[in-house]
RODOPA-798888 format. One line per field, with one value per residue (C-alpha): x, y, z; residue in one letter. Coordinates in steps of 0.5 Angstrom, whole numbers. Layout:
BEGIN
x <- (X, ...)
y <- (Y, ...)
z <- (Z, ...)
residu <- (A, ...)
END
This chain:
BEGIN
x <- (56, 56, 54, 48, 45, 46, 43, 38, 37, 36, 31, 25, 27, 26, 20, 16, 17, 14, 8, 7, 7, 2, -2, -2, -3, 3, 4, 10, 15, 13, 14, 20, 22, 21, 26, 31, 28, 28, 37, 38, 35, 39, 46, 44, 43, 50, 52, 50, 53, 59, 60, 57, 63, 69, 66, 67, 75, 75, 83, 81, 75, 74, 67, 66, 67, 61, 58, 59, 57, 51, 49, 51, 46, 41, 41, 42, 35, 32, 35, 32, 25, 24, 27, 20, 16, 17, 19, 26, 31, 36, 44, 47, 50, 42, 40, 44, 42, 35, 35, 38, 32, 30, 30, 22, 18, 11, 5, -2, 0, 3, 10, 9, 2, 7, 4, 11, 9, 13, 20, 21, 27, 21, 16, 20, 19, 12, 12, 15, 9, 5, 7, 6, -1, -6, -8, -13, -11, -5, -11, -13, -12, -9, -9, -5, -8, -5, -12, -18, -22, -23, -25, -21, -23, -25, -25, -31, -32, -30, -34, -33, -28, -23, -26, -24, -22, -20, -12, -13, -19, -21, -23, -30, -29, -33, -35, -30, -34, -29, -33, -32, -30, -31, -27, -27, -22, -22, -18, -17, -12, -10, -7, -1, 2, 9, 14, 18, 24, 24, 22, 29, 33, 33, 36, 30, 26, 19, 16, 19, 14, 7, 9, 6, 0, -2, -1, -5, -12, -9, -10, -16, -20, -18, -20, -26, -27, -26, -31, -36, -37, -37, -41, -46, -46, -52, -50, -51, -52, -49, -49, -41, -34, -38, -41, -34, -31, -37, -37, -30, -30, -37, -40, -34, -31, -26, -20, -22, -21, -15, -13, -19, -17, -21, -23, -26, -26, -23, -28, -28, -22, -23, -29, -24, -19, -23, -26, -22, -22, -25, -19, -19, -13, -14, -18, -13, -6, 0, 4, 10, 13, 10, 8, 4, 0, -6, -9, -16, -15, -10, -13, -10, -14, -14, -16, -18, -20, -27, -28, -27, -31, -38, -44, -50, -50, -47, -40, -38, -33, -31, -29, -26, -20, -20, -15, -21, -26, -24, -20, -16, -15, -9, -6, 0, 3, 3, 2, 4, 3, 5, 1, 5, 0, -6, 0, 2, 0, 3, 9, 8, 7, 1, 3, -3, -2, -6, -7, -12, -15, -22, -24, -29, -33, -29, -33, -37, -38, -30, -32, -38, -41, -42, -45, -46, -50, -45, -48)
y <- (-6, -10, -18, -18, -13, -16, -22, -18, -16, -23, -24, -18, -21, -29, -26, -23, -29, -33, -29, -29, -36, -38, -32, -36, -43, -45, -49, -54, -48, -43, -48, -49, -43, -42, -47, -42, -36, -41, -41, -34, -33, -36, -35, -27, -28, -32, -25, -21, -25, -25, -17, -16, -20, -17, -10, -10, -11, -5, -4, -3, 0, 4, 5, 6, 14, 15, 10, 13, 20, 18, 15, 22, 26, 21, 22, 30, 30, 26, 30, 36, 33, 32, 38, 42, 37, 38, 45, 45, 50, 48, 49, 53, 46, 44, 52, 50, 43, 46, 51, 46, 43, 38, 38, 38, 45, 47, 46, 50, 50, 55, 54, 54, 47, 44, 41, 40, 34, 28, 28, 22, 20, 19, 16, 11, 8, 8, 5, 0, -2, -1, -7, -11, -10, -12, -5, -4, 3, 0, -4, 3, 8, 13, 20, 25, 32, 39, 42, 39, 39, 39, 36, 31, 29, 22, 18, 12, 6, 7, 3, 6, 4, 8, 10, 9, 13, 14, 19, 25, 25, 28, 24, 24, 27, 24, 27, 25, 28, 27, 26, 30, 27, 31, 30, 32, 30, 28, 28, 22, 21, 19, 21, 16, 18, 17, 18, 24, 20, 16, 24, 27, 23, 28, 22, 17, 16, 18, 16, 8, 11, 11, 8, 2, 4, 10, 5, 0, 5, 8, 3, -1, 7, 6, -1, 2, 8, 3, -2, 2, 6, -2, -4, 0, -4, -9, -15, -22, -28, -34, -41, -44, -42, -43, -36, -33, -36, -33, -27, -26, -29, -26, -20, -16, -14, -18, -12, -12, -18, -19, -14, -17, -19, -23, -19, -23, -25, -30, -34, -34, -35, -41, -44, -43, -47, -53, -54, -59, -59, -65, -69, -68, -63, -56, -52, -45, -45, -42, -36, -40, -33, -32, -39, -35, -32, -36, -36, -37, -40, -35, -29, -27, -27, -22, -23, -18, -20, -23, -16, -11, -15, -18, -19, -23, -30, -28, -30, -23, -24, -17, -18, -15, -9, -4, 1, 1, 2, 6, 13, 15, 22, 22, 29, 26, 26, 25, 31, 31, 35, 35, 37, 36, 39, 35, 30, 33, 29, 23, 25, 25, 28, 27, 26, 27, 24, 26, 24, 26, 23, 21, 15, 16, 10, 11, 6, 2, -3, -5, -10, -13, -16, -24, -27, -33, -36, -38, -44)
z <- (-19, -13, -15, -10, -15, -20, -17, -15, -22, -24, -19, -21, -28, -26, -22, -28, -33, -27, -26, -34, -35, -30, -32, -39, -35, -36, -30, -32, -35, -29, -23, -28, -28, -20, -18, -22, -17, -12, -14, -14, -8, -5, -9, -7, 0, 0, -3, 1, 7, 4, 1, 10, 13, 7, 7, 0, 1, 5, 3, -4, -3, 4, 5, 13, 13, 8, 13, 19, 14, 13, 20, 23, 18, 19, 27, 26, 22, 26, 32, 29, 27, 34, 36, 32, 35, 42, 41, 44, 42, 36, 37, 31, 27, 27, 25, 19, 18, 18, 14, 8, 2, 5, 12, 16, 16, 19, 16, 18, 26, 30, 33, 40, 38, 34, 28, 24, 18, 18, 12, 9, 13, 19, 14, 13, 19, 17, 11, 15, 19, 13, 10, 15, 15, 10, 7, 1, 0, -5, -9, -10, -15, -12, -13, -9, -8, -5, -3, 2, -4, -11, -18, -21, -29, -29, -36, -36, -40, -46, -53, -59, -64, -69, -76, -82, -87, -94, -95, -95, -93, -86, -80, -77, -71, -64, -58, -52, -45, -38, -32, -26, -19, -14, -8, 0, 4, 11, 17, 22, 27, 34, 41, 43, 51, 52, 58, 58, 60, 54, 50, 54, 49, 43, 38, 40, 34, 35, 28, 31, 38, 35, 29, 30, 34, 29, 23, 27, 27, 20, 16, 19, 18, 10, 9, 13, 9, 4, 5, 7, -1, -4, 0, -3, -10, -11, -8, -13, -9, -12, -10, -9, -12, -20, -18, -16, -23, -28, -25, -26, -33, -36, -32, -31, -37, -40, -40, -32, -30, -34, -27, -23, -15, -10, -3, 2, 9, 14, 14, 5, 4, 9, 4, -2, 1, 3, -4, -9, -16, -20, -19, -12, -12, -8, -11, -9, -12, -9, -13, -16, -15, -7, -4, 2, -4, -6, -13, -16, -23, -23, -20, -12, -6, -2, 6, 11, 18, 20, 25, 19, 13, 15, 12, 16, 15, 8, 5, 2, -4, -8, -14, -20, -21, -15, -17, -23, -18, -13, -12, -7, -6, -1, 2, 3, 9, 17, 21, 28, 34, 41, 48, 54, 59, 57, 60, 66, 71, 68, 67, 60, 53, 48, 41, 35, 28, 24, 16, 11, 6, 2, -2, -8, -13, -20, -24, -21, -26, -24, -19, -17, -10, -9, -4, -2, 4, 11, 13)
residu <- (X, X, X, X, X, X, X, X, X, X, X, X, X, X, X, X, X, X, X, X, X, X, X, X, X, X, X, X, X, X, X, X, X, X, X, X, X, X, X, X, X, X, X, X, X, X, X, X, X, X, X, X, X, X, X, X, X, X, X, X, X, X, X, X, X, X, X, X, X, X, X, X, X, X, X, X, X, X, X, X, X, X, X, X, X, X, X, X, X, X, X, X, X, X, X, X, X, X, X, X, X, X, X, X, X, X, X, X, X, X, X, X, X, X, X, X, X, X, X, X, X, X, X, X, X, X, X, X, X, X, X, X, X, X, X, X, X, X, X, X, X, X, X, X, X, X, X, X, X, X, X, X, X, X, X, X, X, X, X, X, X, X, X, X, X, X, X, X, X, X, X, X, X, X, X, X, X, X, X, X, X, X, X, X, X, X, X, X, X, X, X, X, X, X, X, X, X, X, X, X, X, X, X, X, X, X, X, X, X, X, X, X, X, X, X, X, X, X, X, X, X, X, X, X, X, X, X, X, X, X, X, X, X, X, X, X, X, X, X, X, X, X, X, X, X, X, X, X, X, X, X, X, X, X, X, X, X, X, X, X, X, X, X, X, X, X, X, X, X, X, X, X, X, X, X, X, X, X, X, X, X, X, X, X, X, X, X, X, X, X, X, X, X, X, X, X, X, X, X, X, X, X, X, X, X, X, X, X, X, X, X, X, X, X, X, X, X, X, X, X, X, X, X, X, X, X, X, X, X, X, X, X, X, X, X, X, X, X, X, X, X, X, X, X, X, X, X, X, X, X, X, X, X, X, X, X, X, X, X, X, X, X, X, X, X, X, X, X, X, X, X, X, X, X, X)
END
């Protein structure tokens, strides 16, 4: 096993008891506890630097003919991805390619207009941009789905408790009702104009093209979809950060605000973060374990742009357990479609994304609104 990995073991390891002792206001042993993080960190860095420059010791161990293996695979899938798209012929070594397991297929398009899903290689780059943005769509709970609508089972709150009973006595037997959630799926997607210059080379990664743009328009629609369901709980309106506490600590139940998050806005997160505490010290602290993330009496706080979040003359804060509050039924996927006469006069190609997806209330008594008046 490379050291790196074994570094990289220590630190998922290192980040856990982190989050577990500051969970517990274990403040001492978790900054403590961080400095070693911190340490191998470092250590794994420096690993990875030195396996990049030695290669592993490649005399003993020869890895360049996998490398380049994998490169070549690499480049001929997406090779024939674009080639589906575009609608250009494939040559016998990329037929054969095409026609192994997991290569891209059609899906619920003629050839000739295109339509082909994104495989994974492609999604990737995707994912990528994803992460760089601030999504509410991974604080949900999500439920892939194969059909543009449905039921799904739902359990609600449970309060009953367990019976006793004697042995060899029967167990009183209770009533268990599952609720339907229904659902519907939406398709959203976007058009992204490129150059046929660009286009003429096969290898170009198309999913690199309009993958940032279609990531952009994709995760503000989600947050959007996402928001506008929560904005139909019945708002509470409170007077400073106390109200945000007791709502976590009082009106939620206690096993969702073991889970429970803070969603708010610039100018909320702004209004936390000039608060102090009775001895005068910032009332927001960082996570040990990712000191850009801020913490609420231990509970993370999620921020989303001012343009996307607003409520007049109020401060909104979101609070308790989304992935118990909201479902999203994800048809997974990223469909592309191709048109170059909608181009012609520009010399370019037309590219269509497409994703489809829907967002329902799981339990509303999950998370609660809380308002507070922007003075």
């Amino acid at each position: 096993m490379k050291k790196s990995e074994e570094l990289r073991r220590t630190i998922n390891d290192l980040k856990t008891e982190v989050e577990n002792l500051q969970a517990a206001e274990q403040y001492d042993d978790a900054a403590a506890k961080a400095k070693e993080l911190e340490e191998a960190i470092n250590q794994y860095n420096a690993a990875k630097a030195i396996e990049k420059v030695q290669g592993l010791d490649v005399t003993n161990n020869p890895l360049e003919p996998e490398n380049k293996n994998a490169a070549v695979t690499a480049n001929l899938k997406n090779r024939i991805f674009n080639k589906l798209v575009l609608g250009r012929p494939l040559t016998e070594e990329e037929t054969a390619a095409y026609n192994t397991a997991g290569t891209p297929g059609l899906v619920e398009a003629s050839p000739e207009k295109g339509g082909y899903v994104v495989p994974e290689e492609q999604m990737n780059t995707v994912y990528e941009y994803r992460r760089q943005m601030v999504s509410l769509k991974p604080y949900c709970n999500i439920t892939p789905v194969t059909y543009l609508s449905g039921r799904m089972p739902a359990m609600g709150t449970e309060t009953g408790v367990l019976t006793e009973f004697d042995e060899l006595n029967e167990i009183k037997q209770s009533d268990f009702d599952f609720e339907q959630k229904t659902y519907n799926v939406k398709t959203y997607g976007d058009i992204i104009p490129v150059s046929n210059q660009l286009l003429a080379d096969n290898d170009v990664n198309i999913m690199s093209i309009i993958g940032r743009r279609f990531t952009r328009k994709a995760v503000n629609t989600e947050n959007a979809s996402i928001l506008s369901l929560l904005k139909a709980i019945s708002a509470t309106t409170i007077t400073d950060y106390k109200g945000i506490v007791k709502g976590l600590f009082k009106t939620l139940d206690p096993t969702i605000a073991l889970s429970a998050k803070i969603f708010t806005n610039q100018t909320g997160l702004d209004y936390l973060a000039e608060l102090d505490d009775a001895q005068k010290r910032p009332l927001l602290t960082p996570d040990l374990a990712n000191p850009q993330q801020l913490l609420l009496r231990g509970h993370q706080i999620v921020s989303l742009p001012d343009s996307l979040l607003t409520v007049e003359g109020q401060i909104p804060f979101f609070v308790g357990s989304m992935s118990d509050a909201v479902a999203f039924y994800d048809r997974k996927g990223v469909e592309v479609a191709v048109s170059t006469e909608a181009g012609f006069t520009r010399y370019a190609t037309y590219i269509r994304a497409i994703e489809r997806y829907d967002v329902k209330m799981l339990d509303k008594e999950a998370i609660v609104l809380l308002q507070i008046a922007n003075a």
